[in-house]
N, C-alpha and C positions, 0 to 999 in steps of 0.2 A: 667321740668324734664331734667337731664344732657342726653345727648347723650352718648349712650353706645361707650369705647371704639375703638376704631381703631384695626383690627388685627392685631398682629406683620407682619412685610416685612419678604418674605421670606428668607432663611439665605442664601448665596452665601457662596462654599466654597473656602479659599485662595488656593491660588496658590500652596502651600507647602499641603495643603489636597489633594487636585488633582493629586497633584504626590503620595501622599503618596497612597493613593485610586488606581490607576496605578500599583504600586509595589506591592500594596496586591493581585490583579488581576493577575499579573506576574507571583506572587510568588504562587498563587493555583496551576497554569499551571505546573510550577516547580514539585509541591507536588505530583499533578496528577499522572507524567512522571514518579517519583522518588519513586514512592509508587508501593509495591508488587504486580501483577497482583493475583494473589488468595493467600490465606490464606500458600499452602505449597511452594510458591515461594522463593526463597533465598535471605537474609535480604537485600534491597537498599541501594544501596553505595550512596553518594555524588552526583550530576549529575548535571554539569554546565548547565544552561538553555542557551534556544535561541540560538543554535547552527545553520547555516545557511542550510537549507534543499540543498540534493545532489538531482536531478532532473532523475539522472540516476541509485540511490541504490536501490536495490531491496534483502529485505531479503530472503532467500530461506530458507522454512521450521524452520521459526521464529518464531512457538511454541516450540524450541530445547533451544534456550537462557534462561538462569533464569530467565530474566523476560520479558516476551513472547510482544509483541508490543514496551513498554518502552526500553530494550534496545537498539532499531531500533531506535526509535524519539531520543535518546538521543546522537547517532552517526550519526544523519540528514537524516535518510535515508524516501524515498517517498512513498514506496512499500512494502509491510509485503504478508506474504504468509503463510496461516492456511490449512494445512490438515483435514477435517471434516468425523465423521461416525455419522448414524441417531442410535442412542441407544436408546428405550426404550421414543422413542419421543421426545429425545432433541439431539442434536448437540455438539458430544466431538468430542475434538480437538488433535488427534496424527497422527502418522504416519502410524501404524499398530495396529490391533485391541489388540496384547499385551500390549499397551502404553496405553488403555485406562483408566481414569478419570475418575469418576463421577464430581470431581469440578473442570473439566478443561472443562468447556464448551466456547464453542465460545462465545456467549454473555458476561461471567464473564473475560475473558482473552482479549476480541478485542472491541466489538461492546457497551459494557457499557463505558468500559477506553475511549473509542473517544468518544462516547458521551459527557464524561465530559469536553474533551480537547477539543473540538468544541465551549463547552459553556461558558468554561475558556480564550479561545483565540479568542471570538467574531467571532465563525464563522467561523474559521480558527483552524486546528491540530496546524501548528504551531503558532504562536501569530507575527503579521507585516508580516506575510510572506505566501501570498494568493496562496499558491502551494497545489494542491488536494493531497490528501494521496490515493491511490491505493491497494484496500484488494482484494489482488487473492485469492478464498477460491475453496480448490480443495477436491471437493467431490470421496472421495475415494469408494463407492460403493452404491448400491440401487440408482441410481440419480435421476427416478424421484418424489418418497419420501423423500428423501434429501432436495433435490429443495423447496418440498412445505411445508416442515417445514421450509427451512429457508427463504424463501419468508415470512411466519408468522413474525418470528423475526426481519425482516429489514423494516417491516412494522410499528413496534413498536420505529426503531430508523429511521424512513424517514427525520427527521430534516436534518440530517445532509448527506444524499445521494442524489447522483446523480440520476435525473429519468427519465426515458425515458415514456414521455403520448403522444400517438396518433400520433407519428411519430415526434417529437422533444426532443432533450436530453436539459435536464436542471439540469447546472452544480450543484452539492453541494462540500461539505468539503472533502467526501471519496466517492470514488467511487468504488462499487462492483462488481470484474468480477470474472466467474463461470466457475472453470476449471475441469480436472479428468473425472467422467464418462461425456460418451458422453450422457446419454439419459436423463441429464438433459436439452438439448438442448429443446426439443419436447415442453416440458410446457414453455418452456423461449419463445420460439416463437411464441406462442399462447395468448399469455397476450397483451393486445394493452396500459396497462403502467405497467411497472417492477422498480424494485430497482436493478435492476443489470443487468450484461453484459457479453457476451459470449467470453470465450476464445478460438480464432481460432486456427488450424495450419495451414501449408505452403499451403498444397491444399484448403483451401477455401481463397487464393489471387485468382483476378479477378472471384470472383463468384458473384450471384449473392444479398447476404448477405449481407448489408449495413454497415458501420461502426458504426451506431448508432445498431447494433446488436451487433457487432465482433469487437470492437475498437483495440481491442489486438490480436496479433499473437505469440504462443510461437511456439518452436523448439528444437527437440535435437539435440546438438550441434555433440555431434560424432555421430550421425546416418548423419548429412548433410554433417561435413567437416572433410577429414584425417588429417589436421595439429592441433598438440596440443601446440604449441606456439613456439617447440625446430626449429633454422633453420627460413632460410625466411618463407614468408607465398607464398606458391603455387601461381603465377598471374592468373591461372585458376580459383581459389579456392577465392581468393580475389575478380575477377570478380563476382564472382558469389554472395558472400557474399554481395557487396553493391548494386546488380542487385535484390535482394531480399530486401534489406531495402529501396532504392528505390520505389516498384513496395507494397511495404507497403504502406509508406509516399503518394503515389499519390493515393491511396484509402482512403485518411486520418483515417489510422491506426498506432497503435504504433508495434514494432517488440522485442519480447527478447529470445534469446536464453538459454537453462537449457543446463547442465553435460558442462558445460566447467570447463577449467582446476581451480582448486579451492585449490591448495596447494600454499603455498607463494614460491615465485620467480620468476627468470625472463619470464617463462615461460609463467605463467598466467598473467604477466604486459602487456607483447607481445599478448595477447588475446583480453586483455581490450583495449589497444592502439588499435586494428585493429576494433572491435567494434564500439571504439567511432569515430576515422574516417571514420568506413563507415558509421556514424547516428545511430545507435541501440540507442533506446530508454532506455534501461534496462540491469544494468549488474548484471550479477545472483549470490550471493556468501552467505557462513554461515559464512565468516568471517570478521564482521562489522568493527572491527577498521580497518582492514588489507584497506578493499574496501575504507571505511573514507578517512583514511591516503593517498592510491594512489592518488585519487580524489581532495582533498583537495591541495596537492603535484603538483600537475598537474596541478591545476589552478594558484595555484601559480606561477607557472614557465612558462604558457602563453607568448606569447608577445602582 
């Protein structure tokens, strides 16, 4: 009796599949980005992929842009910022309870969309480029029902977040820090592993709150400093500025300041410049190409 058969060798694919296999992968990522965050969003334009992530963009109140996350990733920016209310058991995203949505939830606007840019870019929001994306989500009222709904939610997308278990932070793709009411603090600090992280202000530097609690400190900027950019910057006021991003950094903390000056010129360049020399982690602005464009502009002309 003949001997059955040999099974075919497995196929290898050429060199030209492999790229091509790459570029389809690439190109989801693209789709991802470039596709409406819900149904009443405003149609997607065009959107060049793989744009080189800015390490210090921080969208402020980026459920405001059409298309709520994706315009952020598509002007490189690291940092998105969701306003959240507990409605009726779920989590919409405005700024005041007149803006509310029933399909503007967090999940369908933020925490789905990375999901899928996480699994379209290996791991990575952006694709080659292993920089965490940062979701400030500031619970605007009730915080600690807030909290433990969204704590349910970020349980369901833990692939892709950073987690703090038993006193060690282990990094993921997004990392989720919990800002607005304070009295979501209470159940955040009771958890010995969370999917997210607390947003400090200036009085908890040197407390005794660890940074794998408080990684972040925000601030308002005109409650701390009289100069809005017009004129030197005060040498008092300057000290003080990199004496507090400073006195962050060796808590290993990041620092970003809110209500700074956010109209285009040179006014607000002169803010950013004094920032990014004294280290600020984070510049806070709703106008992405503007923020893009200096940034970009700026590394450019480096030496």
């Amino acid at each position: 009796m003949a001997a059955p058969p040999a099974p075919p060798a497995p196929s290898v694919p050429s060199a030209p599949t492999r790229r091509r296999a790459l570029t389809v992968t690439l190109a989801t990522a693209a789709a991802v980005i470039a596709a409406p965050a819900v149904a009443s969003a405003a149609s997607p334009t065009t959107t060049s992929w793989a744009p080189r992530p800015l390490r210090h963009a921080h969208a402020h109140n980026d459920y405001l842009h059409p298309r709520p996350l994706h315009d952020a990733l598509a002007h490189g920016f690291t940092s998105v910022e969701a306003d959240i209310f507990l409605v009726d058991g779920e989590l919409l995203v405005a700024h005041e309870p007149a803006g509310l949505d029933p399909a503007r939830t967090l999940a369908a606007l933020y925490l789905d969309p990375l999901r899928a840019l996480v699994r379209a870019g290996h791991g990575s929001v952006y694709p080659h480029h292993r920089v965490p994306l940062q979701l400030l989500i500031d619970i605007k009222a009730d915080g600690v029902a807030a909290y433990r709904e969204l704590d349910r939610q970020l349980v369901r997308h833990r692939s892709l977040l950073t987690r703090y278990h038993h006193g060690r932070v282990r990094p993921g793709a997004v990392t989720a820090v919990i800002s607005g009411d304070r009295a979501a603090r209470a159940p955040m600090e009771a958890q010995r592993t969370r999917l997210a992280f607390y947003d400090g202000r200036l009085g908890d530097l040197g407390t005794a709150w660890p940074a794998s609690f408080t990684p972040l400190i925000s601030a308002n900027w005109t409650q701390t400093f009289g100069w809005r950019g017009a004129g030197p910057f005060p040498r008092a006021e300057r000290d003080r500025l990199r004496s507090l991003v400073a006195a962050a950094h060796r808590e290993g903390r990041r620092i970003r300041f809110w209500a700074t000056p956010d109209l285009p010129g040179p006014e607000r360049e002169a803010v950013w410049n004094e920032l990014l020399a004294a280290g600020a982690d984070h510049l806070n602005t709703d106008d992405l190409a503007g923020l893009e464009r200096f940034l970009r502009d700026r590394a450019a002309t480096a030496p």
